[in-house]
N, C-alpha and C positions, 0 to 999 in steps of 0.2 A: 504494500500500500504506500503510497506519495503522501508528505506529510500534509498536504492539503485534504486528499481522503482521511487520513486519520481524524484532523479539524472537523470534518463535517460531520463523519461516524458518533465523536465526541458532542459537539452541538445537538446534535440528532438526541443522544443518549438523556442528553441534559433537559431536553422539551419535552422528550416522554415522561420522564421523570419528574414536573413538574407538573404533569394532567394528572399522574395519580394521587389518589387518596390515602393510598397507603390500606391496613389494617382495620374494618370499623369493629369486629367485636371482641369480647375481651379473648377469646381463646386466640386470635388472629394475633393482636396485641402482643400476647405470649409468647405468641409462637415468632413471629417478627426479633423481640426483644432477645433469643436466644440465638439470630443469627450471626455475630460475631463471638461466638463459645466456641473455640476449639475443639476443648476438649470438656468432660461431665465433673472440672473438677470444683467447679464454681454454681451449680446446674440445681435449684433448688425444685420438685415436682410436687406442684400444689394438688392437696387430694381433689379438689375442687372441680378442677381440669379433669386430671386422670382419676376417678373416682370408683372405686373397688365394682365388680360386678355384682348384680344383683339380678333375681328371678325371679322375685316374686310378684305375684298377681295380684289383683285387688281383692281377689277371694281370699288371700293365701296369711293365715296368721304369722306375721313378723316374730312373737314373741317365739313358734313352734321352729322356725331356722333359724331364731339366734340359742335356743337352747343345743339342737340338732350340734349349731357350729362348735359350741363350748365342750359335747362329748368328742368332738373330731380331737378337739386341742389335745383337750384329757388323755386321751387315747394315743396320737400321734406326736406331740410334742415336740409341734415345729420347732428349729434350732436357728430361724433366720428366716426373716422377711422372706424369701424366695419360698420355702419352707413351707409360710405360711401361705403366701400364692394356692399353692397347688392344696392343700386343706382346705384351704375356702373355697375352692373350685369343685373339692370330693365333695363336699358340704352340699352346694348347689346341685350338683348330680343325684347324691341321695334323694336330699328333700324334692327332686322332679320326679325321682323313683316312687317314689311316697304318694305322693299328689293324684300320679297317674294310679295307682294300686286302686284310691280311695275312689277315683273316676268309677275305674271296671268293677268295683265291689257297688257301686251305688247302682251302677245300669244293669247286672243280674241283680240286685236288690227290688229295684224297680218292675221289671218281668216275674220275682217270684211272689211280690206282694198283688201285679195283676193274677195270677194262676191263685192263691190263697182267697182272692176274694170272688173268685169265681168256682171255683172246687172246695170248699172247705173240708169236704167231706175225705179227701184221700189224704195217704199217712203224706210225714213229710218226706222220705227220698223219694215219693214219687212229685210232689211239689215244686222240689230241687230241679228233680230231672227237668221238669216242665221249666221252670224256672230260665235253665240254663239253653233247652229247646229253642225258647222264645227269643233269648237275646242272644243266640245263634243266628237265626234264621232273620231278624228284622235289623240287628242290628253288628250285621257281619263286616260292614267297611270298618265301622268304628272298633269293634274291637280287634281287628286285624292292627288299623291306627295306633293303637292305644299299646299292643304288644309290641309294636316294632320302637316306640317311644320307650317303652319301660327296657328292652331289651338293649338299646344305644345309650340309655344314662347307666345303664350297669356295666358295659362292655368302656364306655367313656368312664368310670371309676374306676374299675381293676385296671384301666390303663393312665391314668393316675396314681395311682397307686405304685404301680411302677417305677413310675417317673420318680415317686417320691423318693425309693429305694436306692435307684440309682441317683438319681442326687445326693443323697445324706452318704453314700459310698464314695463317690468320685471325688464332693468335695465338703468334709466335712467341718464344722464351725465350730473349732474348741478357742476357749468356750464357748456352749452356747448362748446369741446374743437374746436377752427382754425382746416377748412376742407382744404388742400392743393392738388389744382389743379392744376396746372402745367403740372405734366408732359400731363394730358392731352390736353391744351392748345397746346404745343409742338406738336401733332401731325399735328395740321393745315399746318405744314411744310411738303411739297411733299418728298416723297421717290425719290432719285435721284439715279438711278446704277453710279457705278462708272466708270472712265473714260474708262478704258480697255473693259467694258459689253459694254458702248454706240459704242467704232469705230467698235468692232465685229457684235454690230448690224446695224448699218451703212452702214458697209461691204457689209453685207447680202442684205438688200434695193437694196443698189447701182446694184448687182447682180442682184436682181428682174427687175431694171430698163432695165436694158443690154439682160437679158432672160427671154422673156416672160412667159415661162411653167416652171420657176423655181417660189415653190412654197413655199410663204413666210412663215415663221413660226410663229403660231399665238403670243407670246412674242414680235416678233421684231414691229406685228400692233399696238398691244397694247402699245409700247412706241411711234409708230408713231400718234397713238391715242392720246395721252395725250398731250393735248396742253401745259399745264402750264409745262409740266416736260419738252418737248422738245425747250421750252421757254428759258430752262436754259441750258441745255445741245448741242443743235442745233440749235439755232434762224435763221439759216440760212438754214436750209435743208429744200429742197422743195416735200416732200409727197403727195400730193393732188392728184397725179394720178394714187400712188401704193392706197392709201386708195380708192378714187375711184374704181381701177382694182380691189378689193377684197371685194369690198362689207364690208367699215369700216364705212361708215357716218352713225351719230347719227340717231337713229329714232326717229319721233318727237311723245311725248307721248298723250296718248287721251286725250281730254278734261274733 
């Protein structure tokens, strides 16, 4: 290049770079800010940003995977953040193992309480049998679904689990360094919307109450559902008969 070409390359460079805007949100920000870092030895990673995984569902009790995680700890006794990585990950696996079990135990639950209430009269392995007939036969994709999910978070754990082994072999952490639990601890605290989501759903109820064919949105059951959250946010509203009307009460699990 002719240092004239060079000049104008340069000029050129300097225009572009004065149309942009750079970074607008904060992950951008961050990420921007760590481009003249060599190297990781100055490199602080805000949980914030990079924020541990999580699986759970709005159905799913918090308090039931952070105990779950506290037995993994007990049990495995991560030796190092990385350690603990992969324990919180067997953690997640299980608890998805769990989840689905209680799925397929509720949907033959459901076929053998239609066969009970329609046969009363036969013993119960023939009940069962029916039971099991029924959500064979109507509800074959889902439980095919539902076994190849339970069969990948168990195949995805003992292979974890691996991992674990040979990590703590190849490189081991004497001593071993403080595991900090916490933030999972913190999740035992319900998810409460905020005040503006609760009167809009509220709202909405109140309407259910008033019209009967107005038909509730399954969000606003799902907060009427949740005792402990409406515990704090509405201890005094009275849902028992929109949950009723909609078919919300718990079903009680098999034996």
């Amino acid at each position: 290049m002719t240092e004239e070409q060079k000049i104008r390359r340069a000029e050129l460079a300097r225009e572009n770079g004065r149309k942009s805007r750079g970074p607008i949100s904060p992950l951008g920000k961050y990420a921007s800010s760590m481009n003249a870092i060599a190297t990781g030895k100055h490199v602080q990673v805000h949980k914030e940003i990079f924020p541990e995984c999580d699986i759970l569902l709005s159905s799913d009790e918090r308090e039931s995977f952070v105990r779950l995680h506290q037995k993994h700890i007990k049990q495995y006794k991560p030796h190092s953040d990385c350690e603990h990585v992969l324990v919180r990950q067997m953690t997640c696996e299980m608890f998805q193992f769990q989840r689905d079990s209680e799925v397929e135990t509720l949907a033959v639950q459901r076929n053998l309480d239609s066969v009970v209430r329609e046969h009363p009269e036969v013993n119960m392995a023939e009940q069962l049998l029916q039971g099991y007939h029924r959500a064979a036969s109507s509800d074959d994709k889902t439980h095919r679904f539902i076994e190849r999910k339970k069969k990948g978070h168990l195949s995805a754990y003992n292979s974890l689990q691996r991992n674990l082994i040979q990590l703590r072999k190849n490189f081991p952490m004497q001593p071993p360094e403080p595991i900090d639990i916490s933030a999972d601890s913190n999740m035992i605290e319900p998810m409460v919307p905020s005040p503006e989501a609760v009167t809009e759903m509220l709202d909405l109820a109140d309407q259910a109450k008033n019209e009967p064919e107005f038909k509730l949105p399954a969000y606003v059951l799902n907060l009427l559902e949740n005792e402990e959250v409406m515990e704090i946010v509405a201890p005094t509203y009275e849902c028992d008969e929109l949950l009723a009307r909609f078919g919300r009460r718990k079903v009680p699990k098999a034996a």
